[in-house]
C-alpha positions as CSV (number, residue, x, y, z in Angstrom):
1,X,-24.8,-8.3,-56.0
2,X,-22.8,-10.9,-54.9
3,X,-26.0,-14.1,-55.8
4,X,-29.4,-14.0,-56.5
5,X,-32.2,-14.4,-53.8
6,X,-34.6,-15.8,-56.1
7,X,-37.0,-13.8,-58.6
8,X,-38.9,-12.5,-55.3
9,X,-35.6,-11.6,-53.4
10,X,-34.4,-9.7,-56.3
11,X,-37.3,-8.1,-57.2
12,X,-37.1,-6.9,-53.3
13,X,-33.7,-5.8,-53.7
14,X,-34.2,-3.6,-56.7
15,X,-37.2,-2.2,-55.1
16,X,-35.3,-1.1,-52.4
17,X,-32.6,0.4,-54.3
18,X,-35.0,2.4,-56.5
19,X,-36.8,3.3,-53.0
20,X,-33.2,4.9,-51.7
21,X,-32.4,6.4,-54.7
22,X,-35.8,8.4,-54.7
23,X,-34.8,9.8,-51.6
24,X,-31.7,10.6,-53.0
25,X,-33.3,12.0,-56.4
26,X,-35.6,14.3,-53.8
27,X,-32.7,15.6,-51.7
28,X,-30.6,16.5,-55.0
29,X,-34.2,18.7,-56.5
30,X,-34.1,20.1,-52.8
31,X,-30.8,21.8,-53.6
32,X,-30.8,22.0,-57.2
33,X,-30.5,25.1,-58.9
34,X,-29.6,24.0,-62.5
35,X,-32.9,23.7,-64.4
36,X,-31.5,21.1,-66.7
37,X,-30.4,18.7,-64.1
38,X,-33.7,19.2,-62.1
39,X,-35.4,18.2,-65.6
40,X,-32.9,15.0,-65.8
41,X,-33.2,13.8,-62.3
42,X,-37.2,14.2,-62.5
43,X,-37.0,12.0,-66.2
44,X,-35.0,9.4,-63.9
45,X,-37.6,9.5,-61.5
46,X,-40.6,8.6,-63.7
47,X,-38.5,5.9,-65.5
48,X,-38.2,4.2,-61.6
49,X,-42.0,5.0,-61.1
50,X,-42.4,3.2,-64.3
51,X,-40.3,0.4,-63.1
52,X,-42.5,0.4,-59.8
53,X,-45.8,0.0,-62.0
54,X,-44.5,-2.4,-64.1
55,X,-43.4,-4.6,-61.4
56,X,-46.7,-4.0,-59.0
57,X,-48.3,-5.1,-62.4
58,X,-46.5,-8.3,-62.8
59,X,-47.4,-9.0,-59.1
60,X,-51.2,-8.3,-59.6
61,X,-51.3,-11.1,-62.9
62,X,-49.8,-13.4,-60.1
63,X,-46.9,-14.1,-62.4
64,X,-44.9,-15.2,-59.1
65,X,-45.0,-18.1,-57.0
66,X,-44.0,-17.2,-53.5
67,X,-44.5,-16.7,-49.8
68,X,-47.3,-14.4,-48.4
69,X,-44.1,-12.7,-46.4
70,X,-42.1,-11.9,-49.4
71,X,-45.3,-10.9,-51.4
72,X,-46.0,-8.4,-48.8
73,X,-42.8,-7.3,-48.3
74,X,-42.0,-6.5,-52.6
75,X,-45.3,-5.0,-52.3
76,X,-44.4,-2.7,-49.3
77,X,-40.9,-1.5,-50.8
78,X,-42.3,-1.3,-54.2
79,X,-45.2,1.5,-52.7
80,X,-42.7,3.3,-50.6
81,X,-40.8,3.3,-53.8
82,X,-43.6,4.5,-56.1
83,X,-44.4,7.3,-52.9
84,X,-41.0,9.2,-53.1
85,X,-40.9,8.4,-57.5
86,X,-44.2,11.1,-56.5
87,X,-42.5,13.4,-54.5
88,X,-39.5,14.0,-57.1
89,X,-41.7,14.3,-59.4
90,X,-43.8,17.2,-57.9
91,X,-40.5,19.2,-57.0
């Protein structure tokens, strides 16, 4: 990260990086046939759902001051996010 975009912005970024490395996280299970790494990438993927909550909680005590555009869009990434954190964790 070369600046920061603001508390929003970076909230956005990290929300995206956690939303590509679910879709990582579910690919690796996919092929996975080592029961102790499947048990370490689904612990990773409940610490990044945690993450998810914690920020979708912050957002909900309005701790932010922001644009309705960047609230949607954390918001969006940070569900999409939270969705795959799900899907690892049911593999």
């Amino acid at each position: 990260m070369l600046g920061s975009l603001g508390v929003m912005g970076d909230l956005c970024e990290e929300a995206e990086w956690i939303w590509r490395r679910m879709v990582h996280l579910r690919v690796s299970l996919q092929t996975c046939r080592h029961s102790g790494l499947g048990s370490r990438l689904r612990a990773e993927a409940r610490l990044h759902g945690r993450r998810c909550q914690q920020i979708q909680h912050s957002l909900q005590q309005g701790n932010f001051s922001s644009s309705q555009l960047q609230f949607t869009l954390l918001s969006e990434l940070l569900d999409r996010s939270f969705q795959q954190s799900q899907s690892v964790q049911a593999t």
